[in-house]
N, C-alpha and C positions, 0 to 999 in steps of 0.2 A: 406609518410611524417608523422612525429611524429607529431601532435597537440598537445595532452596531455605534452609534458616534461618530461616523468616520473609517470602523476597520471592517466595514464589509470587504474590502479589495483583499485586506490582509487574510482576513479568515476565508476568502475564497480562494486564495493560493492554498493555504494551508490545508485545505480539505480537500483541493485538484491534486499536490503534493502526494499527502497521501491516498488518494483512488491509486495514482501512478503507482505507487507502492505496493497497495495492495496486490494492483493485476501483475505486472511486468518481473519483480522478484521472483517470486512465487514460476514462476512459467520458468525466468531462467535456470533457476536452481533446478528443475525436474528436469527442462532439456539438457545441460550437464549433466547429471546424473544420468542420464539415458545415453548419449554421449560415450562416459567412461565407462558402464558397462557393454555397449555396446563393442568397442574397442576390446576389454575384458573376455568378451564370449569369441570375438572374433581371430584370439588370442589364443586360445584354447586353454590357457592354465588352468586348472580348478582353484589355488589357491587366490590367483589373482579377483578369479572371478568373483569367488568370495567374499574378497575386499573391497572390491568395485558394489556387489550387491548391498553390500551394509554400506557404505558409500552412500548410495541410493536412497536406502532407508531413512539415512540422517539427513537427507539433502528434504527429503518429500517433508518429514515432520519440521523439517528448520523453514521449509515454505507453506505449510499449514499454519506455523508459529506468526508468520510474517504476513501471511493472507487476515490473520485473526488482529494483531497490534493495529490497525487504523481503525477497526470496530468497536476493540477497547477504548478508543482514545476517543474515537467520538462519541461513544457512550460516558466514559467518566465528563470531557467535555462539556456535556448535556447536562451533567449531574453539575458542575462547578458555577460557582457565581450566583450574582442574584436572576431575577426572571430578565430582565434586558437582557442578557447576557447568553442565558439559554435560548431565547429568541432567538437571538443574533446568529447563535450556532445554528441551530435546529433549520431556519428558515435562509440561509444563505446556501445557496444554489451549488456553490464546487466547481464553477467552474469559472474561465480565466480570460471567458471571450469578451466581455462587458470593460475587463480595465483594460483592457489597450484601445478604446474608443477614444481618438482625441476629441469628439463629439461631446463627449458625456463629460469632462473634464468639472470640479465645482470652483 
């Protein structure tokens, strides 16, 4: 049974979207951070390093912040609409290799 109507392609970007999200932020924010204090330590200042260390701090909880937003979102997702609709989310795959089939075209 079709749940989606048509936006399975659409809600399979959307959910490839955010995985990408989820993983790849998340990682950069931590390697900068590791980065500037790195730099920081190799620097010797105390003061800088300190800055660089909270730095860090705020970089690690803004990429825990950002690892967690596509698990809200497809959990509120889940919760939104009627049952076609949470089907549609729920059982739509996330990923992005099926629409570009000129094979599959409808």
């Amino acid at each position: 049974m079709d749940y989606c109507n048509g936006l399975d392609n659409l809600v399979s970007i959307v959910k490839f979207a955010l995985k990408i999200v989820q993983w790849v932020v998340p990682i950069i924010l931590i390697v900068f951070g590791t980065v500037d204090l790195v730099k920081a330590v190799i620097a010797g200042k105390d003061e800088d390093i300190k800055k660089h260390q909270q730095t860090l701090i705020k970089r690690v909880i803004a990429a825990v912040i950002v690892f967690l937003v596509p698990l809200i979102i497809s959990i509120i997702m889940g919760w939104l609409g009627n049952e076609d609709w949470r089907n549609c989310w729920n059982n739509t795959n996330g990923t992005i290799k099926g629409i570009f089939d000129i094979n599959n075209l409808d």
